[in-house]
C-alpha positions in Angstrom: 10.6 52.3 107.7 9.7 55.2 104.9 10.6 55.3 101.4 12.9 58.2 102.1 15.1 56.0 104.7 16.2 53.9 102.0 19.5 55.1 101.0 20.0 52.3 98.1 17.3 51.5 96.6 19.1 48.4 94.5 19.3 46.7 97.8 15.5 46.2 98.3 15.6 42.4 96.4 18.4 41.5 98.1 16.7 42.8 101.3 13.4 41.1 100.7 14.9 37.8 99.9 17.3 37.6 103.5 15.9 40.6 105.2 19.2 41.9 106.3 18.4 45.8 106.0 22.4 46.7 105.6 21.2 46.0 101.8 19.1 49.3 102.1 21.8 51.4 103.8 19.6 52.7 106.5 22.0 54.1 108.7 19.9 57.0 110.2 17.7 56.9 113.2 14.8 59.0 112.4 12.9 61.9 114.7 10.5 59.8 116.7 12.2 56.7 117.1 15.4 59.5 118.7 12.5 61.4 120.7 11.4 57.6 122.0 15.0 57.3 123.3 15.6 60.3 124.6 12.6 60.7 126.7 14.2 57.0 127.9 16.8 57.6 128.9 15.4 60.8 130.8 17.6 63.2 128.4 20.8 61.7 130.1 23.9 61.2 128.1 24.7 57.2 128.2 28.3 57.8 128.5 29.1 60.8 130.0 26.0 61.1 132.4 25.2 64.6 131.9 21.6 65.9 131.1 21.6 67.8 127.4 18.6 69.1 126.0 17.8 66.7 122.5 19.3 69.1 120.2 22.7 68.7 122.1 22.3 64.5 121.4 22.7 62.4 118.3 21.7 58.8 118.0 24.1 56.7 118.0 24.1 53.0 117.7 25.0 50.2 120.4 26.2 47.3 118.2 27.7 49.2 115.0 25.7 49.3 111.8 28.7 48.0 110.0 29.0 45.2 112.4 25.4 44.6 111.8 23.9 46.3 114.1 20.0 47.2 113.2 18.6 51.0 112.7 15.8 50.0 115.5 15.0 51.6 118.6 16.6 48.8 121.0 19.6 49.3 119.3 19.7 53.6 120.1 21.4 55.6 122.4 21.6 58.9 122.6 24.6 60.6 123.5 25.9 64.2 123.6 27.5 65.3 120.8 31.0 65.4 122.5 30.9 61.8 123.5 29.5 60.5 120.4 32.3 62.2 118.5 34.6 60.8 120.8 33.6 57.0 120.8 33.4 57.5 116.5 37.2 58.5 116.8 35.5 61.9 114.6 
């Protein structure tokens, strides 16, 4: 985690004392753990099954962050942009 992912930084004691990183607000998946994925998952879109090149793909993740689900590399998929827009209700 860098500095720079921490989108609250009021959250950290709250964070150090249950370690529940919703306190930080890190919501996004950063470059290399999205390149780890994506080479993965063989550039293949999770839902739709179409190849896109990374650019075309956002992170997205499995079990909601709002539902608690972790900013972590086991917890990414990449999908195309059309599908991820799609499941969000965007």
């Amino acid at each position: 985690m860098l500095d720079s992912d921490v989108q609250k930084k009021s959250g950290i004691y709250a964070y150090v004392l249950d370690d529940d990183e919703r306190h930080l607000n890190i919501r996004a998946f950063d470059d290399n753990m999205k390149r780890e994925v994506y080479e993965k998952q063989n550039g293949i879109c999770k839902m739709c099954g179409k190849h896109f090149e990374i650019e075309q793909m956002e992170a997205d993740h499995i079990t909601p962050w709002h539902e608690g689900g972790r900013t972590v590399a086991d917890n990414c998929q990449m999908l195309c942009k059309e599908c991820n827009r799609r499941k969000s209700g965007k």
